[in-house]
C-alpha positions in Angstrom: 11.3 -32.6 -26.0 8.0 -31.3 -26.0 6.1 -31.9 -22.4 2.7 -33.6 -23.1 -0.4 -33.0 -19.9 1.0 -37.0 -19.0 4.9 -36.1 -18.1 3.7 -32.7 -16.9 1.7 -34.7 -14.1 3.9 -37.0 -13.5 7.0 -34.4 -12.9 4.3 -32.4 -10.8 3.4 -35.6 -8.6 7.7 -36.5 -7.7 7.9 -32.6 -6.4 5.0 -32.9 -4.1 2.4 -31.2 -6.8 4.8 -28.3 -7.3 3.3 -26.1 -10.5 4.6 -24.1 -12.3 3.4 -19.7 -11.6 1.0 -18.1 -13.5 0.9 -15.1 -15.0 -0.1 -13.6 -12.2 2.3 -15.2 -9.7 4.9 -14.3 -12.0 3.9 -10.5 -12.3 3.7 -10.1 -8.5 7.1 -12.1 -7.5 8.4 -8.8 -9.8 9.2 -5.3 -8.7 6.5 -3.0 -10.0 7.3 -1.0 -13.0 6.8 2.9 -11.8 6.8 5.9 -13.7 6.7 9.7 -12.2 4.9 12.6 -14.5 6.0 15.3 -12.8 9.4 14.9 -11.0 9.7 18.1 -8.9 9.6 18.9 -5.3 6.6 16.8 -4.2 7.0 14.0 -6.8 10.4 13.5 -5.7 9.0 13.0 -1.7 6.4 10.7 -2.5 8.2 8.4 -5.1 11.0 8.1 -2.7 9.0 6.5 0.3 7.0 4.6 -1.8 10.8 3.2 -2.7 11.1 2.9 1.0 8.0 0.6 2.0 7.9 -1.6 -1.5 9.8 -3.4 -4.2 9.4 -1.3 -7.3 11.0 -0.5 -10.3 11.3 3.0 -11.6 11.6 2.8 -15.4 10.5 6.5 -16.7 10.0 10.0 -15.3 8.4 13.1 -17.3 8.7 16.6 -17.1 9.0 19.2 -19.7 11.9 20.9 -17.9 15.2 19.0 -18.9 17.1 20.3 -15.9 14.2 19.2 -13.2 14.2 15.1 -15.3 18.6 14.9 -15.0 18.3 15.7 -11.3 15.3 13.7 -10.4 16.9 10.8 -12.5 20.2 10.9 -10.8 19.1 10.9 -7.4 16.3 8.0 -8.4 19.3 6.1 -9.6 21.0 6.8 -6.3 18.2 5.5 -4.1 16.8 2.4 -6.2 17.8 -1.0 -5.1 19.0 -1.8 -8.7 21.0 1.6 -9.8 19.0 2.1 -12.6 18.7 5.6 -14.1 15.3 5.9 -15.5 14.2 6.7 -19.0 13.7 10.7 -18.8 10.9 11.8 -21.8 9.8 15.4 -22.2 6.1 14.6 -23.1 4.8 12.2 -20.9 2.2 10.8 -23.7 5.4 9.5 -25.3 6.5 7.5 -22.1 3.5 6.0 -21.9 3.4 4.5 -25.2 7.0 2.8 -24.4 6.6 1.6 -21.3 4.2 -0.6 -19.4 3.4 0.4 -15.9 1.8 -1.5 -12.8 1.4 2.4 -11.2 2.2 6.1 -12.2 2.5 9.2 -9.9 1.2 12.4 -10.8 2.6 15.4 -9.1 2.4 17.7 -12.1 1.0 21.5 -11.9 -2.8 20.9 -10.8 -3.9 22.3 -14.7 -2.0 18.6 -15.5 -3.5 16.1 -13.5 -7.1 15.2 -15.6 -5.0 14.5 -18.5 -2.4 13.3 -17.2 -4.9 10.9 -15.0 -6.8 9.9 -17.7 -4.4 9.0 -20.3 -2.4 6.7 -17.4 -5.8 4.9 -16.6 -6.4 4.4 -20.2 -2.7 2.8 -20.6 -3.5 1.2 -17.6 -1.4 2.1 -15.0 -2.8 2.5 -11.5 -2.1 5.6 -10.1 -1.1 7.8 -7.0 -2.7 11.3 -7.7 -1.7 14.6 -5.9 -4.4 16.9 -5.0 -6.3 18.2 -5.7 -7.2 15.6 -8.5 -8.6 18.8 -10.9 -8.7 22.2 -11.3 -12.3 22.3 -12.3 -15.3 20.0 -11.4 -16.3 18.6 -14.8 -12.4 17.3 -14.6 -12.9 15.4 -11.3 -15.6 14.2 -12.9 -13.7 12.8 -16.1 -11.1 11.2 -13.6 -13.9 9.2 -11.6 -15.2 7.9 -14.2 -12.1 6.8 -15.9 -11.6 5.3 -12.9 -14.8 3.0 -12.8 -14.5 2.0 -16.7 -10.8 1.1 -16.5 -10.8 -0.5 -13.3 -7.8 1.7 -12.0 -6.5 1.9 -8.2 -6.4 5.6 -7.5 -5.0 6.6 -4.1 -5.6 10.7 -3.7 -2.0 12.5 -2.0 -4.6 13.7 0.7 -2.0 12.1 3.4 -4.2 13.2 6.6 -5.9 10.1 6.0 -2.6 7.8 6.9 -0.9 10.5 9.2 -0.4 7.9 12.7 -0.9 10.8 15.4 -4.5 12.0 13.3 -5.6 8.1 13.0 -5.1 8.1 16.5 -7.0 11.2 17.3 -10.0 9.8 15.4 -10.1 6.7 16.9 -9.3 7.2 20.6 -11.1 11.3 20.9 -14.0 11.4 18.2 -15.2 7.7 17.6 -15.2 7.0 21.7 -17.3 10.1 21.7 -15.0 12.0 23.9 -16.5 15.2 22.3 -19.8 14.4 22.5 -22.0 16.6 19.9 -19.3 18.2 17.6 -21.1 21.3 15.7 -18.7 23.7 14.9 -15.1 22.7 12.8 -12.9 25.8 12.1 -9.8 24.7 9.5 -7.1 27.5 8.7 -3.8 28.1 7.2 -2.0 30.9 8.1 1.7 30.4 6.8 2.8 33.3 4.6 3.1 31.0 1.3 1.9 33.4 -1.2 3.9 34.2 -3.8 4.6 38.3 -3.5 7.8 39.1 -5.8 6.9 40.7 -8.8 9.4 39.9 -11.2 9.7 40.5 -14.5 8.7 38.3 -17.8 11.0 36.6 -19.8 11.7 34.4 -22.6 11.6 30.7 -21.0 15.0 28.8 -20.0 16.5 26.9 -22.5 16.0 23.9 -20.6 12.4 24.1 -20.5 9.6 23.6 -22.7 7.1 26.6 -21.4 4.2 25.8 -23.9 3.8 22.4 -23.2 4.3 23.0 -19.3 1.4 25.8 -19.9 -0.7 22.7 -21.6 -4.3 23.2 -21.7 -4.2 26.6 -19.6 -4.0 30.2 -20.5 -0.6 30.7 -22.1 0.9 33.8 -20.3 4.4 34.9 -20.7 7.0 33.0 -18.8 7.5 33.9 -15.3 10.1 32.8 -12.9 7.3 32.9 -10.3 5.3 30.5 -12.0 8.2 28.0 -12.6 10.0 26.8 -11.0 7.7 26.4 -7.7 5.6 28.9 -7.4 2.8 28.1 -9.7 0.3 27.9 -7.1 0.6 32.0 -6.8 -1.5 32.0 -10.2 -5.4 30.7 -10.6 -4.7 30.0 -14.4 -2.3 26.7 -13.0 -4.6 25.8 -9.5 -7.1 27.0 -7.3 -5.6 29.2 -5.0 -5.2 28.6 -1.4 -8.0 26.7 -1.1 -7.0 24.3 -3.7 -3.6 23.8 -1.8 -4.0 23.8 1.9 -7.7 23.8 2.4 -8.5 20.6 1.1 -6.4 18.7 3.3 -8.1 20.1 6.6 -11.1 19.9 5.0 -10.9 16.0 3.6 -9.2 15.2 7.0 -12.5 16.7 8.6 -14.5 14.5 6.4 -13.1 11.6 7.0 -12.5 12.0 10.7 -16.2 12.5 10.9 -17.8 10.7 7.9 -19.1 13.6 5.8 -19.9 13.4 2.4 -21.3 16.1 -0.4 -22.0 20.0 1.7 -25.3 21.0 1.1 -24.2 24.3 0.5 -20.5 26.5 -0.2 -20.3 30.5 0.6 -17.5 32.1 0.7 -15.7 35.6 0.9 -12.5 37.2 0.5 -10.1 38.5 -2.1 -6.6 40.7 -2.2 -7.1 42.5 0.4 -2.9 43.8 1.5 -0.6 42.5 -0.5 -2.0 43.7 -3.6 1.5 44.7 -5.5 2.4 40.9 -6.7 1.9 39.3 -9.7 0.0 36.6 -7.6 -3.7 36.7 -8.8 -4.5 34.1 -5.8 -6.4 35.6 -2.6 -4.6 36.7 0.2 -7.5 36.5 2.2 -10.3 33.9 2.4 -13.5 32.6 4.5 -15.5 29.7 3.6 -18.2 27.8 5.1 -19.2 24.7 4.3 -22.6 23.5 5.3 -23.6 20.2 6.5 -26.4 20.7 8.6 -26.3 20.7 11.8 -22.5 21.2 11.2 -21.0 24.0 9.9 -17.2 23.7 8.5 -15.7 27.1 8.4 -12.2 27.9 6.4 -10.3 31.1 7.0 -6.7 31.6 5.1 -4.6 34.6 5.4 -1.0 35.2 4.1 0.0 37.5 6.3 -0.2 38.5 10.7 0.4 36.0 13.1 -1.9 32.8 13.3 -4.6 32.6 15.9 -2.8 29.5 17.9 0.8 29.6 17.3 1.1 25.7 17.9 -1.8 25.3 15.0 -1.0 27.5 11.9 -2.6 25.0 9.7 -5.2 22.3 11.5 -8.6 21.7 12.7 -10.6 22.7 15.8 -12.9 20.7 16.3 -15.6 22.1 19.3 -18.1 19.6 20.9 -20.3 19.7 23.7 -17.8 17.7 25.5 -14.7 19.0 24.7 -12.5 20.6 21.8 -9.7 18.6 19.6 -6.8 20.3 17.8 -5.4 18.6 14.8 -2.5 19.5 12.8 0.3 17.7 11.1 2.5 18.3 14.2 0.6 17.4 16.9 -3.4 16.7 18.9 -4.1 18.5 22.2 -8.0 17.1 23.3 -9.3 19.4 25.9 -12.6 18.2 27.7 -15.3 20.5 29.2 -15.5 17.5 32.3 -13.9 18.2 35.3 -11.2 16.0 36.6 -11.1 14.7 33.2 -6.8 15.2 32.0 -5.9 17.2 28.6 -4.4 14.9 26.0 -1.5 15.5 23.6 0.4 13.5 20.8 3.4 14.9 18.9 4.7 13.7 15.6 6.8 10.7 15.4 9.2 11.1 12.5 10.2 7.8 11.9 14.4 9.1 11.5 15.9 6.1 12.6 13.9 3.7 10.9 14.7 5.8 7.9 17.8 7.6 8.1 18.1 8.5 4.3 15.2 11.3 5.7 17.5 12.8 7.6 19.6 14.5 4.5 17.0 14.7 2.1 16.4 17.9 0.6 12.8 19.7 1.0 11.8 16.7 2.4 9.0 17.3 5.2 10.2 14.8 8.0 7.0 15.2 9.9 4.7 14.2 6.9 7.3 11.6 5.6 5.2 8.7 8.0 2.1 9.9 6.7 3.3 9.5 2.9 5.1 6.0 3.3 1.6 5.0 5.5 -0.4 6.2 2.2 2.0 4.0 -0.3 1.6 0.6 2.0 -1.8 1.5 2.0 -2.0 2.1 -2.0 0.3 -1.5 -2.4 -2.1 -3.1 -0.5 -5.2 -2.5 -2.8 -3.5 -2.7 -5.8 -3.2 -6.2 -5.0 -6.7 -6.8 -3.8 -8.2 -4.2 -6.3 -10.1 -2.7 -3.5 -10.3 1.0 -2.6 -7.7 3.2 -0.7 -8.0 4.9 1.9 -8.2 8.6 -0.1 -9.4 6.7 -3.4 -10.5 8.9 -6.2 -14.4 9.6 -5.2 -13.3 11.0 -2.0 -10.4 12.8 -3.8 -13.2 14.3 -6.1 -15.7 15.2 -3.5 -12.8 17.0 -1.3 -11.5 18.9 -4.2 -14.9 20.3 -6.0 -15.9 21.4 -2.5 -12.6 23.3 -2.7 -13.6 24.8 -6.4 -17.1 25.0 -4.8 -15.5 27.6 -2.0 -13.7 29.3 -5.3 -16.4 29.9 -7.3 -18.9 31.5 -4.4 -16.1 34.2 -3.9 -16.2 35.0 -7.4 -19.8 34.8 -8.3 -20.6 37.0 -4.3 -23.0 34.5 -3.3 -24.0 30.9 -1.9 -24.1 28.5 -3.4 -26.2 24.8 -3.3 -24.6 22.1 -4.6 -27.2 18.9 -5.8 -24.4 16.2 -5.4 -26.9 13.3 -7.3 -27.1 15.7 -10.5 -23.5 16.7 -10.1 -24.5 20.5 -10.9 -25.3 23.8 -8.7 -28.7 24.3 -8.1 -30.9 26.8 -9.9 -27.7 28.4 -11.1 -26.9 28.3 -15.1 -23.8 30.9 -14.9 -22.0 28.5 -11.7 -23.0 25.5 -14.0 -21.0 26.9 -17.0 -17.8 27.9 -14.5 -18.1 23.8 -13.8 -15.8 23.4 -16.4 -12.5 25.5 -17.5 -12.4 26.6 -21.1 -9.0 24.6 -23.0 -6.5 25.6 -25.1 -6.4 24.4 -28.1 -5.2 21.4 -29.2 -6.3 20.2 -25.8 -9.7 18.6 -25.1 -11.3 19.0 -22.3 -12.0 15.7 -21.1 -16.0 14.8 -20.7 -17.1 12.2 -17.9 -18.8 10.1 -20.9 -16.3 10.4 -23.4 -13.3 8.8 -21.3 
C-alpha cells in the first residue's frame, strides 16, 4: 500500500526517528565509480593505491593501444575487491558517454591531458590529473577554468606535496626557521633518462591506434621510441625535461616555501652531447626562476655523474642558518651553528602495511606513500568539495613556469611573466607561443569557451 506523510511518521517514531538515506547518503555508502584514461605505467601506480586507501569501483579504462587496456584490465580485475574486469574503450570520449563517474585519472601522454581534463569535468567526473596538467599555457588555462565553472575536485600528481619525509622537512627545518633567511634554491635532475636510440620508423602495431594516440599534436611517423614509454624524448608529446622532472622540485619548492607566480623565467641550454638520437628534447638545461629576493635555479643534464650522489634529483635549499637537502629518498639539514647536530630522514616504504608493493612491476616503492597520501588526501575533498593539497591552480602555476623555462631557451632571452593578465610582458611573439597550434579536427580549448 502506498505510505502517506501520517504512517511514514508514525513507522519513523517506533524506530527511534530512523529515516530513510538520501540521495546523498545513499551515493556515499557506495564504492566510487572510477575510470582510468590512460592505463600505462603511471596510471597503473596511482589507480592501484588509490585501490589501496578507499572503496572504489573501477568500471572503464581508455587507451588507444589494445594490448596496454587487456593488461591493465586483468591486473585491475586481480586487485579490486569485487573481481570485476572493467569496460576497456579505445576512445575515451565514448566511455564517458556510458558511464557515470564520481572521479577519473588522467595519466595519458601530456599532449592529452586539456582534453581529456576538460571533457571529464564537463561529464562531471572529479579528477586526479598527472603533471604537468598542459603542454601549453593557454591549456592550463582552459583546465582551471573548467575547474571553477563545473565545480570539479582536481588533485595535481605533483606527489612532493604528500611525500611523509618532505612534510616533515617543511614543518620541523623551514617553518621553525631552522634556516633562517633562505635565498638561494638549486633543484636538479641528473638521471640519464633521455631517450638516445635512434630507431627506425615504422608502420604502427596492429594493436594500436597511432593517429588517435598522436591526437591534437604533430602527426610524425610511428616510432617505437615514442610508444611505448618514451614519449617524453619528443617536445611534439611534452615539454622536455623540464616538463617531467623539473616541476616536481620546483612545485615542491613552492609549496615548502609559499611561492606563487616568478616575476621572471630565463633559461639556457640545448643538445649539447648526445646529439645522434631521434630525441628532439635538451640534454642540457639551466633555468632560473626569479622571485625576488629568492632566486630558484634548475640545472638538468642526461649525462656525467650528478653533483651529490645521495641527491640526483632534489632541492638544496641554502639559508643563512643552515642548508636542507630534499629528495624523494631522503632530508640531511646541516646548520651553520655550532654544537647544533646534522639531521637526516630516509624513506619509509610502507612494505608491510602493503605487501602487494613488494611484487608490483615498475612500481616506485619509495614514492608509493607519497601517492596513497595524495589519494586519502584527494577522498577527503571530494567529500567536503574543498581544495587538495596540489589542486589545479597550483598544478597550473607549477607547470606554465615549467613552459615559461621552455620557451626563454627557445626565444634566447628572459622573460617577465604578468601573472594578473596571464600573458608575457611586452612580448607579442612569447604571447603567440602561449598556445600550441592543433590538428585538425581538434580544438584547442579556450579558457572562455569551456
Amino acid at each position: 500500500m502506498p505510505l502517506n506523510r501520517r504512517h511514514f511518521l508514525s513507522a519513523a517514531t517506533l524506530t527511534g526517528g530512523l529515516m530513510l538515506p538520501g540521495p546523498r547518503s545513499l551515493a556515499q555508502s557506495r564504492p566510487k565509480r572510477v575510470a582510468v584514461i590512460g592505463p600505462g605505467w603511471y596510471g597503473k601506480a596511482d589507480l592501484l593505491r588509490l585501490i589501496q586507501v578507499e572503496q572504489v569501483e573501477v568500471v572503464a579504462l581508455a587507451d588507444p593501444d589494445s594490448q596496454m587496456l587487456a593488461g591493465a584490465a586483468d591486473l585491475i580485475a586481480e586487485r579490486q575487491k569485487t573481481s570485476r574486469k572493467p569496460v576497456v574503450y579505445r576512445d575515451y570520449r565514448e566511455m564517458l558517454k556510458k558511464h557515470e563517474l564520481d572521479l577519473a585519472l588522467i595519466a595519458t601522454p601530456d599532449h592529452w591531458h586539456a582534453l581529456a581534463a576538460i571533457d571529464a569535468m564537463k561529464a562531471g567526473a572529479d579528477l586526479y590529473l598527472q603533471k604537468p596538467i598542459s603542454v601549453d599555457i593557454v591549456e592550463g588555462q582552459a583546465i582551471v577554468a573548467a575547474a571553477q565553472k563545473y565545480k570539479r575536485v582536481v588533485q595535481v600528481g605533483t606527489q612532493r606535496r604528500s611525500t611523509p619525509h618532505l612534510i616533515e622537512a617543511r614543518d620541523r627545518i623551514i617553518r621553525e626557521g631552522k634556516l633562517g633567511h633562505v635565498g638561494v634554491v638549486e633543484i636538479y635532475c641528473y638521471y640519464h633518462m633521455r631517450a638516445n636510440a635512434n630507431p627506425p620508423d615504422a608502420d604502427p602495431p596492429a594493436h594500436l591506434d597511432w593517429d588517435l594516440w598522436t591526437g591534437p599534436a604533430p602527426l610524425r611517423k610511428y616510432n617505437r621510441l615514442a610508444h611505448p614509454g618514451s614519449w617524453r624524448a619528443f617536445m611534439e608529446y611534452g615539454n622536455g625535461i623540464v616538463g617531467d622532472m623539473c616541476i616536481h622540485m620546483l612545485d615542491m619548492v613552492r609549496w615548502m616555501l609559499d611561492l606563487g607566480w616568478p616575476k621572471s623565467v630565463a633559461s639556457t641550454g640545448g643538445i649539447l652531447v648526445q646529439k645522434s638520437s631521434k630525441s628532439n628534447i635538451t640534454d642540457t638545461q639551466t633555468a632560473t626562476f626569479d622571485y625576488g629576493d629568492l632566486k630558484v635555479i634548475w640545472n638538468h643534464r642526461t649525462y656525467g655523474a650528478p653533483a651529490d650522489p645521495e641527491y640526483p634529483w632534489g632541492a638544496t635549499f641554502y639559508g643563512d642558518k643552515g642548508t636542507l637537502k630534499a629528495g624523494v629518498m631522503r632530508w640531511d639539514y646541516l646548520p651553520m651553528t655550532k654544537g647544533e647536530a646534522a639531521q637526516r630522514r630516509d624513506v619509509e616504504f610502507e612494505l608491510e602495511k602493503y605487501p602487494e608493493d613488494k611484487t608490483e612491476a615498475r612500481l616506485e616503492r619509495h614514492v608509493a606513500p607519497a601517492i596513497r597520501g595524495h589519494m586519502r588526501d584527494l577522498v577527503q575533498c571530494m567529500a567536503t568539495r574543498g581544495k587538495p593539497v596540489a589542486h589545479v591552480e597550483e598544478g597550473h602555476i607549477s607547470t606554465a613556469t615549467c613552459i615559461l623555462a621552455n620557451l626563454s631557451q627557445q626565444l634566447g632571452r628572459s622573460l617577465t611573466w604578468d601573472a594578473a593578465r596571464q600573458q608575457v610582458v611586452n612580448d607579442a611573439e612569447a604571447n603567440r607561443l602561449l598556445r600550441r597550434p592543433y590538428r585538425a579536427p581538434f580544438v584547442h580549448p579556450e579558457p572562455n569557451r569551456v
